[in-house]
C-alpha positions in Angstrom: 0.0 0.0 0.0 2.9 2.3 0.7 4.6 1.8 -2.2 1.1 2.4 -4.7 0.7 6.0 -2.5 3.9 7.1 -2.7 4.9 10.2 -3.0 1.1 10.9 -2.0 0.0 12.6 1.5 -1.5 10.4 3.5 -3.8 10.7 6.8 -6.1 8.3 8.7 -9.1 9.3 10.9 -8.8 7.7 13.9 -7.3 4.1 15.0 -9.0 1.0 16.1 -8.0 -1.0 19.1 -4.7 -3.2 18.3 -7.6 -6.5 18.3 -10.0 -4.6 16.4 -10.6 -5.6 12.7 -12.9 -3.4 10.1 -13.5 0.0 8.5 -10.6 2.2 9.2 -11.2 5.4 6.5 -7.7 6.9 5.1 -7.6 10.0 3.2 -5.1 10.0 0.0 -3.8 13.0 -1.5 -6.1 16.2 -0.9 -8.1 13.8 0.3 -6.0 14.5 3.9 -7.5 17.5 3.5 -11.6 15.9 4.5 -10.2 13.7 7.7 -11.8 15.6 10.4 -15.1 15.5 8.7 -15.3 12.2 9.4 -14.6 12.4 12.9 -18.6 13.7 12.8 -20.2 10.7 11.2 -21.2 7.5 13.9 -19.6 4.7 14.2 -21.0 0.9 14.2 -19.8 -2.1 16.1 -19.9 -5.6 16.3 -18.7 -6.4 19.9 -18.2 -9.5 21.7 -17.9 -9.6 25.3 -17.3 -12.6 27.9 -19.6 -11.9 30.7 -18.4 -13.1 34.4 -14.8 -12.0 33.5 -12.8 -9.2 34.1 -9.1 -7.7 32.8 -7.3 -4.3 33.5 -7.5 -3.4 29.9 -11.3 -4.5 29.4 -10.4 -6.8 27.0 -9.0 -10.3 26.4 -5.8 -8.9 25.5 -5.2 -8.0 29.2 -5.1 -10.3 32.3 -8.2 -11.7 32.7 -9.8 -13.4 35.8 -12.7 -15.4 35.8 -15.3 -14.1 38.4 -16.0 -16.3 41.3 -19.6 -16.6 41.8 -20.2 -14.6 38.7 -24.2 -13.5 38.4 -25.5 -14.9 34.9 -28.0 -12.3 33.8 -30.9 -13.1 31.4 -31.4 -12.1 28.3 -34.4 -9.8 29.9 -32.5 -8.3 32.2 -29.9 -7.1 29.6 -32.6 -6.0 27.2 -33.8 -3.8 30.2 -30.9 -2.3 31.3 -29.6 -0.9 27.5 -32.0 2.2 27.6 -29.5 3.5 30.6 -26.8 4.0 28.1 -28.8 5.4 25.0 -28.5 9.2 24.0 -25.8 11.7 25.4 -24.0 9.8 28.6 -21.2 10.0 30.2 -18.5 7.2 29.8 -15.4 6.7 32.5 -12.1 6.0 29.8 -10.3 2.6 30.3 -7.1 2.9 31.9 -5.6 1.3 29.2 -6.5 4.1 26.9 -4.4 6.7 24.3 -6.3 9.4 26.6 -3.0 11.8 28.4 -3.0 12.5 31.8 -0.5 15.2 32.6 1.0 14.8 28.8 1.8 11.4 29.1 -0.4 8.6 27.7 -2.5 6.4 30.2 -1.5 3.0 28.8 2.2 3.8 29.3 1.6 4.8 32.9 -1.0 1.7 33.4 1.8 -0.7 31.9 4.5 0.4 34.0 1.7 -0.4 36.9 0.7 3.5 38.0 -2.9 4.3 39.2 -4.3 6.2 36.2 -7.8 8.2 36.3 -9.5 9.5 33.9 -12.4 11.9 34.2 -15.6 10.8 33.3 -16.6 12.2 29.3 -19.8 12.5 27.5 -20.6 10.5 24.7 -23.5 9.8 22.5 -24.6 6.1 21.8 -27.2 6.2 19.3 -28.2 2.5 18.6 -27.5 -0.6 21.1 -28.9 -3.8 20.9 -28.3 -7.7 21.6 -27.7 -9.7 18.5 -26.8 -12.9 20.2 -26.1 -14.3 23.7 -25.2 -17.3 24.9 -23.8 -17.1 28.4 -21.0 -16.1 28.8 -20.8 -14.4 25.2 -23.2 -11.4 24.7 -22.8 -9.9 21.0 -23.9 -6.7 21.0 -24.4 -3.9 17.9 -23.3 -1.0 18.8 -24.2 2.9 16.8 -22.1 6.0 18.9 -20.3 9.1 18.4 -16.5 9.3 18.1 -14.6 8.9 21.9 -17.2 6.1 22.6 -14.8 3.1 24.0 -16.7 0.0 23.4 -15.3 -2.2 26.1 -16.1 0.6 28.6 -20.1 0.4 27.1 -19.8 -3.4 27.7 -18.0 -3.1 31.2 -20.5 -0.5 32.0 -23.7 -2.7 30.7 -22.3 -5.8 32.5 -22.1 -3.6 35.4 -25.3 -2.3 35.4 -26.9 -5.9 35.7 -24.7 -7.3 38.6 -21.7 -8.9 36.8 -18.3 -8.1 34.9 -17.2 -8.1 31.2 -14.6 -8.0 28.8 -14.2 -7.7 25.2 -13.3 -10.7 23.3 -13.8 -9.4 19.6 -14.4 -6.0 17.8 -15.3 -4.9 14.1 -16.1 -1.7 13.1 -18.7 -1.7 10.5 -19.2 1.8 8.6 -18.0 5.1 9.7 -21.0 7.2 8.5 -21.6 6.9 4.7 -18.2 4.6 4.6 -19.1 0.3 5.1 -17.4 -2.3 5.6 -18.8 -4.4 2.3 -16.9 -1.7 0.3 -13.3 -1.2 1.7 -10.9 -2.7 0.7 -8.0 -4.9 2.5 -4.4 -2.9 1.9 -2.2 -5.4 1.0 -4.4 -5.6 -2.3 -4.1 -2.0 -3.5 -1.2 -1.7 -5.6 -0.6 0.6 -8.1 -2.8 -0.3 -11.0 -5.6 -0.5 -8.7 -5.5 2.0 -6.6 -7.6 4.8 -8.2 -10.5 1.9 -8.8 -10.3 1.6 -4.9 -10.4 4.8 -3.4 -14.3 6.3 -2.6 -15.7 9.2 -4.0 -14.6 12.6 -1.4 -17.8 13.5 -0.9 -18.8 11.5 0.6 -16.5 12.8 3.6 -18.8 15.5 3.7 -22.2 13.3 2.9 -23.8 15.3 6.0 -23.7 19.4 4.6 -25.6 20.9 1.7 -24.6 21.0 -1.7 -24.5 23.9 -4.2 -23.5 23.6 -7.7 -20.8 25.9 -8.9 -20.7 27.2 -12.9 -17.3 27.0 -14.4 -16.7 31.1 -13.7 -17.5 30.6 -10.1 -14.9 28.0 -9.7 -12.2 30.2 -11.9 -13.4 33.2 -9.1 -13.1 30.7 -6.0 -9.4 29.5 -7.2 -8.5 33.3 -7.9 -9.6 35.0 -4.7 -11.2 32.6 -2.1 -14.4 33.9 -2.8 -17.8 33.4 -4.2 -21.1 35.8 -4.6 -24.4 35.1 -5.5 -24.9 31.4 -4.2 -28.4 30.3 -4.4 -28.2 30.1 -0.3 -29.0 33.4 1.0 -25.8 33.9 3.8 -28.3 35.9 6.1 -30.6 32.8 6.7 -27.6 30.4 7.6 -25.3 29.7 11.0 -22.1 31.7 11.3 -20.5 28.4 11.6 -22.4 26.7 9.0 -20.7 24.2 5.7 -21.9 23.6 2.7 -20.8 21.6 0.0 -19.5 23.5 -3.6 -19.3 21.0 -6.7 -17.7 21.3 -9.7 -19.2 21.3 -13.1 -17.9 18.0 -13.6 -19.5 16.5 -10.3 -16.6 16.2 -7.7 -16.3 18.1 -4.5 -14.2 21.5 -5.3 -14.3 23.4 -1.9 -15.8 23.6 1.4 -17.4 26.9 2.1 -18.6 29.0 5.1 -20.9 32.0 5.0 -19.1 35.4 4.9 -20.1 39.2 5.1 -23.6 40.0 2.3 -23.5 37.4 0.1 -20.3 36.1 0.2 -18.8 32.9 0.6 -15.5 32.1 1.6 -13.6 28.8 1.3 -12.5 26.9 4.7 -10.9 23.9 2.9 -10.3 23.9 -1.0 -9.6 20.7 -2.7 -9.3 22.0 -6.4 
């Protein structure tokens, strides 16, 4: 994969746990330019978790301890304890986590055996629900925000009915408009193939309105940054608001934000 990107910039949005498999979204060329975009869009899991055991990292990957005398919750009780973590909640970070405390990353400080704690952090879980269980595995699927840890949400959940949990397998499905059934696995890009593989860039910004640009407005946008006379009245929109500019020939030329009148100004220009 290196070698068919090269001499390309290259940039990733976000990482996935060292046991986690799935979507992982890289931006090629001014591609780098779209990454935190993404960071907007929900995520979906598939998560495993082993009920009745525990680990310091939350997952199997740590040591983990069987639970003497561990409760064996129904599927009932489960069902009725995932509204509690639906909506806007707020999630206490694993230890073993890329989070810093005091500029240092808490997994270093947890491996070398220091007390690490993290402040609790709001999240947003949109979707969560059981697709199998068979005691002591619970498979759950999993819709949330970006800072979500999964094997916290299962820890927590466990919790919640009287037992412990780790994770025992993770797969990130689709990162907004982005899925699994269309990525592709790096070590089969190569060169001839590579422009075949990568996904359209709008997709990056699937979520803001769109505007069609004539061939003079992009000439005036590549010339001074700036654009009048937009069918989107600037008066009637957000100070912060985004919207989408397209070429004539269908691709995404520029990101633009509302400026003073009718003027619109570019925030990221991909040309």
């Amino acid at each position: 994969l290196e070698f068919a990107l090269r001499p390309l910039p290259v940039g990733h949005a976000g990482t996935l746990d060292p046991m986690a498999t799935g979507v992982l979204v890289i931006g090629v060329g001014r591609g780098t330019k779209l990454v935190d975009y993404l960071h907007r869009f929900p995520k979906t899991y598939d998560a495993t978790f082993l009920l009745g055991h525990q680990s310091d990292t939350e997952d199997i990957t740590g040591d983990v301890e069987f639970v003497p005398d561990a409760k064996q919750p129904t599927r009932a009780e489960l069902e009725n304890a995932l509204p509690k973590f639906l909506g806007e909640i707020l999630q206490q970070p694993p230890a073993f986590s890329a989070l810093k405390v005091d500029g240092k990353r808490a997994y270093k400080l947890a491996r070398k055996g220091k007390t690490v704690e993290l402040q609790p952090r709001p999240i947003i879980v949109h979707r969560l629900a059981i697709k199998r269980y068979e005691y002591p595995e619970l498979q759950l699927e999993i819709e949330c925000g970006s800072g979500t840890y999964v094997r916290s949400l299962g820890r927590d959940l466990a919790r919640s009915v009287g037992t412990e949990a780790v994770m025992s397998a993770l797969r990130r499905t689709s990162i907004g408009p982005f899925h699994l059934q269309d990525a592709k696995v790096p070590e089969d890009i190569n060169a001839e193939n590579l422009a075949s593989s990568l996904q359209p860039s709008l997709l990056a910004v699937a979520d803001l309105n769109r505007v069609e640009l004539t061939t003079d407005q992009v000439d005036q946008l590549r010339a001074t940054g700036v654009v009048f006379d937009l069918p989107i009245a600037v008066e009637r929109v957000a100070s912060d608001a985004e919207l989408a500019a397209i070429a004539p020939d269908g691709r995404l030329f520029a990101v633009l934000t509302p400026s003073k009148g009718d003027r619109w100004k570019v925030k990221t220009l991909l040309g």
